[in-house]
mmCIF file of the C-alpha atoms, coordinates in Angstrom:
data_MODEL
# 
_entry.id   MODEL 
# 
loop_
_atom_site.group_PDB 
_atom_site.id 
_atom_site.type_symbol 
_atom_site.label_atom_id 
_atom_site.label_alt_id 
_atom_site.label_comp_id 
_atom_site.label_asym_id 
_atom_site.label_entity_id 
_atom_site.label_seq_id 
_atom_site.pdbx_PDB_ins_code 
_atom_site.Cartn_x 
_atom_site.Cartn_y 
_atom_site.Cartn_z 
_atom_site.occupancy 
_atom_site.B_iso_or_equiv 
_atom_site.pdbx_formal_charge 
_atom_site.auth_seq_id 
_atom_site.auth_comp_id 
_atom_site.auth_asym_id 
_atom_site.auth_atom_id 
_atom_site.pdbx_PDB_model_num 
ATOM 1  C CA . UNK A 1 1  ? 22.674  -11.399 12.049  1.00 0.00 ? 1  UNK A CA 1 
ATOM 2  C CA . UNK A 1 2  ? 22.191  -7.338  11.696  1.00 0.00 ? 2  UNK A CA 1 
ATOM 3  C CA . UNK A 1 3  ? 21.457  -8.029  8.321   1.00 0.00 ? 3  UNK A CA 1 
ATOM 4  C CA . UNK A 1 4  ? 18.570  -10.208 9.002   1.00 0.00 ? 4  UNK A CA 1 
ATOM 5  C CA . UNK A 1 5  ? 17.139  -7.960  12.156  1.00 0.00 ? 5  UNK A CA 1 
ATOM 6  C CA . UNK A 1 6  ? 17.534  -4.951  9.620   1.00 0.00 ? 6  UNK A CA 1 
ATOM 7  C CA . UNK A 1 7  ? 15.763  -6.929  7.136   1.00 0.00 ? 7  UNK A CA 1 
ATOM 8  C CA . UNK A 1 8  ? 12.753  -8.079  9.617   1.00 0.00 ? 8  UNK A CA 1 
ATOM 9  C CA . UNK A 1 9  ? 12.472  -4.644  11.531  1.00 0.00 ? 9  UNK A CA 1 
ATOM 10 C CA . UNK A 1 10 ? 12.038  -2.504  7.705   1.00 0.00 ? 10 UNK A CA 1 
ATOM 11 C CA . UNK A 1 11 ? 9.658   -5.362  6.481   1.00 0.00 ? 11 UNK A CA 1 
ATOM 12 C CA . UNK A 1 12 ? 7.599   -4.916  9.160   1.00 0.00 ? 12 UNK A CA 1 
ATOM 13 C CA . UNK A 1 13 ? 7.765   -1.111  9.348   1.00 0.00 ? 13 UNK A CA 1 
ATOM 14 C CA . UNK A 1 14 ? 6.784   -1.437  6.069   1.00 0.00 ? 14 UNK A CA 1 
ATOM 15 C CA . UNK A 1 15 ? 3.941   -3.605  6.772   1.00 0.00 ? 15 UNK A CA 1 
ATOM 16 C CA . UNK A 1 16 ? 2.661   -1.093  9.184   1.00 0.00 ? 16 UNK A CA 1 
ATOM 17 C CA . UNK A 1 17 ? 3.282   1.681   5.734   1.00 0.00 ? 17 UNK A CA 1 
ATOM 18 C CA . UNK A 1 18 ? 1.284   -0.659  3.514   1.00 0.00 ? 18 UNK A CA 1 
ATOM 19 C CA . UNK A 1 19 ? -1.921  -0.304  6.112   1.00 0.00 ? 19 UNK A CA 1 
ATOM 20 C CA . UNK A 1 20 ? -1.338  3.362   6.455   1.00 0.00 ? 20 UNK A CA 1 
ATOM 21 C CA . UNK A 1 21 ? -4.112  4.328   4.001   1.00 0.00 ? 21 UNK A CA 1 
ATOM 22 C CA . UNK A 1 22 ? -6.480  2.672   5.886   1.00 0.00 ? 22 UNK A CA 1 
ATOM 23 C CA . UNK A 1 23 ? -6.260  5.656   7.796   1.00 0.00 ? 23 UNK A CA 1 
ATOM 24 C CA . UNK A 1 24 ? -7.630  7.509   4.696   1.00 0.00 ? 24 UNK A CA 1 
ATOM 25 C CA . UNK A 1 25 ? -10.547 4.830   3.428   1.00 0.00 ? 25 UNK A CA 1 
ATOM 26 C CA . UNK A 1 26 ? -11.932 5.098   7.105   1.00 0.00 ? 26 UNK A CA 1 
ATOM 27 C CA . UNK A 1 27 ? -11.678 9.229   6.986   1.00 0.00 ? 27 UNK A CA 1 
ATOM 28 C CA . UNK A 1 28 ? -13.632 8.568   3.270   1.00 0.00 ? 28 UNK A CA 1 
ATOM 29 C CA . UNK A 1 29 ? -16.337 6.293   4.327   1.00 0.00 ? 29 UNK A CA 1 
ATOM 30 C CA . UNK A 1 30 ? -17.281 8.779   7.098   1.00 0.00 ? 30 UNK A CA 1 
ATOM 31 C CA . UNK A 1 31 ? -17.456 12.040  5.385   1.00 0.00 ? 31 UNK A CA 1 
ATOM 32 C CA . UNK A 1 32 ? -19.336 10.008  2.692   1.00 0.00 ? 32 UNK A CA 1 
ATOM 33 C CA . UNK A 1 33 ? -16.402 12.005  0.000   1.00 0.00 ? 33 UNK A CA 1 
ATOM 34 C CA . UNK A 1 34 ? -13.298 11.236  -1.764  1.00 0.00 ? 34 UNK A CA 1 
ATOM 35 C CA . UNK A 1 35 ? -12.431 14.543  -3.059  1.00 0.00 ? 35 UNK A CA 1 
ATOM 36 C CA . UNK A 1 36 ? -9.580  15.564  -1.014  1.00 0.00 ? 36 UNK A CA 1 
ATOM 37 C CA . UNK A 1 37 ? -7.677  12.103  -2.286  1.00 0.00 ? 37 UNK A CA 1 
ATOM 38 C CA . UNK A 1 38 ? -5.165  12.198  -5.404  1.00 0.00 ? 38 UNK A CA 1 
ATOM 39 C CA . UNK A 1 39 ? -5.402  8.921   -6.930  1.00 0.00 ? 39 UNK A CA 1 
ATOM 40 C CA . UNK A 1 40 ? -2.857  10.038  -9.319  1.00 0.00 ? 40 UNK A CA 1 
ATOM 41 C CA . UNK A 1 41 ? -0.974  9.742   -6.283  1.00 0.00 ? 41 UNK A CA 1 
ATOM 42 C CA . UNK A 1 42 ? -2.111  6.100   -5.678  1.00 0.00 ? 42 UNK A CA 1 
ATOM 43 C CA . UNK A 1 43 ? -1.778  5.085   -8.910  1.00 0.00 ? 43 UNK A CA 1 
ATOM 44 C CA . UNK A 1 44 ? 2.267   5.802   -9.070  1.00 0.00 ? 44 UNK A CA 1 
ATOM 45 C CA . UNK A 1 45 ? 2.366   4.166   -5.674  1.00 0.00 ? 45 UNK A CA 1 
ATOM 46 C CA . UNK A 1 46 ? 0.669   1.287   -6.831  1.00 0.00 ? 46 UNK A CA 1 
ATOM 47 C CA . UNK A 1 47 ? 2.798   0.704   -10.364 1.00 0.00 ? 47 UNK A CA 1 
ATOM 48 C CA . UNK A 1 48 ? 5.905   0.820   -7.705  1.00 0.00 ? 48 UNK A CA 1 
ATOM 49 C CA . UNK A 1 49 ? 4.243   -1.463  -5.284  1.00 0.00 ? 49 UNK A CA 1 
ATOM 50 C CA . UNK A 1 50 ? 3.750   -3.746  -8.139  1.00 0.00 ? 50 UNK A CA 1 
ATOM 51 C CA . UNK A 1 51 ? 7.533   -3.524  -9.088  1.00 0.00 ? 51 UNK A CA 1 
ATOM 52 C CA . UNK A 1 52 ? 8.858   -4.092  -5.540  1.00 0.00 ? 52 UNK A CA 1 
ATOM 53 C CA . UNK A 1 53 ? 6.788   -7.583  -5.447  1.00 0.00 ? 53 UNK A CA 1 
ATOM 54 C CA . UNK A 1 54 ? 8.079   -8.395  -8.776  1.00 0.00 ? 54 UNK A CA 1 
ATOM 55 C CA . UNK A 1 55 ? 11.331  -7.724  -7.796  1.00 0.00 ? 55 UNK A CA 1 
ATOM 56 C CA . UNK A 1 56 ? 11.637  -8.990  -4.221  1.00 0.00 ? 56 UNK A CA 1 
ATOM 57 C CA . UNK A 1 57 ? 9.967   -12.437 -6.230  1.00 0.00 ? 57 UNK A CA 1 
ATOM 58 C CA . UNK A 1 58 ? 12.890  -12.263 -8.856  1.00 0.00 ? 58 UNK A CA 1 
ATOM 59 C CA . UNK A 1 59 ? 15.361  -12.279 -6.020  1.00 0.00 ? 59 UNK A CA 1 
ATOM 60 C CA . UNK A 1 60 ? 13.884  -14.365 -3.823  1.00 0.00 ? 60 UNK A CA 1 
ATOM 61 C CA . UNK A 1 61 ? 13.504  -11.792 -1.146  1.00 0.00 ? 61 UNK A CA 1 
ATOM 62 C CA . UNK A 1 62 ? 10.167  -12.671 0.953   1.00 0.00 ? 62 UNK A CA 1 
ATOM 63 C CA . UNK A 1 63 ? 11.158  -9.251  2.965   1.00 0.00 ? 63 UNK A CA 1 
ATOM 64 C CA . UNK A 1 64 ? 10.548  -7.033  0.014   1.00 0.00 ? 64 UNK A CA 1 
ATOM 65 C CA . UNK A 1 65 ? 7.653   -9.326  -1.453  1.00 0.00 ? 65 UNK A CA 1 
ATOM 66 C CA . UNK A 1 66 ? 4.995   -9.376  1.867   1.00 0.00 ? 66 UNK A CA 1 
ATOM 67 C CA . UNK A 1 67 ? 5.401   -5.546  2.610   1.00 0.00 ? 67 UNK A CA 1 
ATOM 68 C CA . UNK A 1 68 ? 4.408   -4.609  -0.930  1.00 0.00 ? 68 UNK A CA 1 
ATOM 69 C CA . UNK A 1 69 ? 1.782   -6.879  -1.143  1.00 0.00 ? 69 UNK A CA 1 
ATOM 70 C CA . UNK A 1 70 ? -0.193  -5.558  1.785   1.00 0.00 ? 70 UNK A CA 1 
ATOM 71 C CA . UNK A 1 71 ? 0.597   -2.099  0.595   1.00 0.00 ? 71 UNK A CA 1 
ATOM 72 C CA . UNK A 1 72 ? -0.352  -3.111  -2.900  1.00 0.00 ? 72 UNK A CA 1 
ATOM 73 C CA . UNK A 1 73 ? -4.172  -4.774  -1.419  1.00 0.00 ? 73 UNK A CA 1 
ATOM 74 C CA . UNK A 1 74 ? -4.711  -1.612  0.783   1.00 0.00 ? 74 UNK A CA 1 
ATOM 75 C CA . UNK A 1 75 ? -3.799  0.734   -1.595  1.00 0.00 ? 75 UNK A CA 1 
ATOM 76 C CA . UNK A 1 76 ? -6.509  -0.884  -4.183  1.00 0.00 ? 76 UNK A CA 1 
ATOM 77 C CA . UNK A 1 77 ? -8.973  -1.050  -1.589  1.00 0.00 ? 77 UNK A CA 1 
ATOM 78 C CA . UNK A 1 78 ? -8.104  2.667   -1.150  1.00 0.00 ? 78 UNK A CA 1 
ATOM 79 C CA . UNK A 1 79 ? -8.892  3.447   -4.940  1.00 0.00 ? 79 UNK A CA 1 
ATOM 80 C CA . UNK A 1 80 ? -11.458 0.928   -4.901  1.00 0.00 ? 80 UNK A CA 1 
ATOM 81 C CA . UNK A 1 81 ? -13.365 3.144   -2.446  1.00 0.00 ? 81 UNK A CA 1 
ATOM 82 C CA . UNK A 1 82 ? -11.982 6.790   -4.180  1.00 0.00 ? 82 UNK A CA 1 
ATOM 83 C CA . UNK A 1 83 ? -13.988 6.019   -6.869  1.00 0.00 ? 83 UNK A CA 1 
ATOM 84 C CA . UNK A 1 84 ? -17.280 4.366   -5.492  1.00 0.00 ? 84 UNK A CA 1 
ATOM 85 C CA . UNK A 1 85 ? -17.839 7.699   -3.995  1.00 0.00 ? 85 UNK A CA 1 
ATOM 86 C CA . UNK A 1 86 ? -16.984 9.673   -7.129  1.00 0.00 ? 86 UNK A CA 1 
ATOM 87 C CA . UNK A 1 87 ? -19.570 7.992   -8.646  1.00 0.00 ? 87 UNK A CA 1 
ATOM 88 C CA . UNK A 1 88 ? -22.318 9.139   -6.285  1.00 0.00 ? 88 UNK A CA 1 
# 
């Protein structure tokens, strides 16, 4: 039973980690600039993302797989947006 509460209660902390950088994308849209974002950074969070799902899908574990996926979609959103406004 802990198990499974310690399980729910991190997946959805992480959940609330995976939207964090929409944080940044709205601080981006309004100052019309992307400079002050490393998406080196993003990038290396992204590759691990990617491992996380493939791992929580290789064990079976839904609690790994759902967190990283959100993080994964907001974090390409994030660099998605990064480099739209490079480009201007």
């Amino acid at each position: 039973m802990a198990v499974s509460v310690l399980a729910a209660s991190a997946s959805a902390w992480g959940v609330l980690m995976g939207l964090s950088p929409l944080l940044q994308i709205r601080r981006m849209l309004r100052e019309r600039s992307s400079r002050e974002v490393s998406l080196g950074y993003f990038a290396i969070l992204l590759a691990g993302f990617l491992l996380w799902i493939c791992y929580g899908l290789a064990a079976g574990n839904i609690w790994l797989v759902v967190p990283n996926s959100i993080a994964l979609l907001v974090g390409l959103t994030l660099v998605t947006v990064a480099l739209r406004l490079r480009r201007r």
